[in-house]
C-alpha positions in Angstrom: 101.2 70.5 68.9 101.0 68.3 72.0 97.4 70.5 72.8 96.3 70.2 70.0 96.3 66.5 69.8 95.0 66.1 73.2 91.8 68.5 72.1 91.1 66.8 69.5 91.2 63.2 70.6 89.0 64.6 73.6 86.2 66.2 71.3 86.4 63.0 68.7 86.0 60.4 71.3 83.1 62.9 73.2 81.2 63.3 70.1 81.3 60.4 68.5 78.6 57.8 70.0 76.4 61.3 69.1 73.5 61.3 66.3 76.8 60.1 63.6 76.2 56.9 65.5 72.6 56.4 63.9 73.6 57.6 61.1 76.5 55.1 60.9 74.6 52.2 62.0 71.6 53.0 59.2 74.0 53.0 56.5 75.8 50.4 57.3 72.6 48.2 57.6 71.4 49.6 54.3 74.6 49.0 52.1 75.9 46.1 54.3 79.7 46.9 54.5 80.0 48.1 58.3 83.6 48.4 57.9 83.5 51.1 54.8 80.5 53.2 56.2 82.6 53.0 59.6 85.8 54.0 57.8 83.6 56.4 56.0 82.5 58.2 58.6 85.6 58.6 61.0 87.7 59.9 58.1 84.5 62.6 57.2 84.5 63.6 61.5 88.3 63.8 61.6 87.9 66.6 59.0 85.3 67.8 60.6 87.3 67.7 64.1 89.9 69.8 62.2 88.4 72.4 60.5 86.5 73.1 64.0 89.5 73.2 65.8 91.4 75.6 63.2 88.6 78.0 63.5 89.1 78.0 67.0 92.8 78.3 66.7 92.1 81.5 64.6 89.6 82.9 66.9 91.7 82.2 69.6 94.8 84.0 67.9 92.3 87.8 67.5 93.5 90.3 69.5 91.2 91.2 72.8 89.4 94.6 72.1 89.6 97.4 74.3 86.2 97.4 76.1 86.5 100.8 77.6 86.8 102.1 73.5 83.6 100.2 72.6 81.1 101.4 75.4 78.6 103.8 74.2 78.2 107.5 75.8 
């Protein structure tokens, strides 16, 4: 669990001050409640965060296939 934790703080702070900070800062200067959209927005990446991270958990968990029984003749 301890990996886990670590890769996901690391890719949240990474990508946060990405294009989500626009988008953050245009909504809050639209509906004027900085705090909400800010709340808003971390709770919608940290699901974001997660599902990306569960994918790669499952991807990660495959099997390796045998390259030798894939190769064309």
């Amino acid at each position: 669990m301890g990996d886990f934790v670590v890769a996901f703080l690391a890719i949240f702070v990474a990508e946060l001050p990405d294009k989500t900070m626009l988008a953050t800062l245009a909504l809050a200067v639209r509906w004027r409640r900085p705090l909400a959209v800010w709340l808003g927005v971390s709770v919608s990446y940290c699901a974001h965060m997660l599902l990306a991270v569960l994918a790669g958990s499952l991807v990660a968990s495959l099997p390796e296939r045998d390259r030798k029984s894939t190769r064309l003749n």
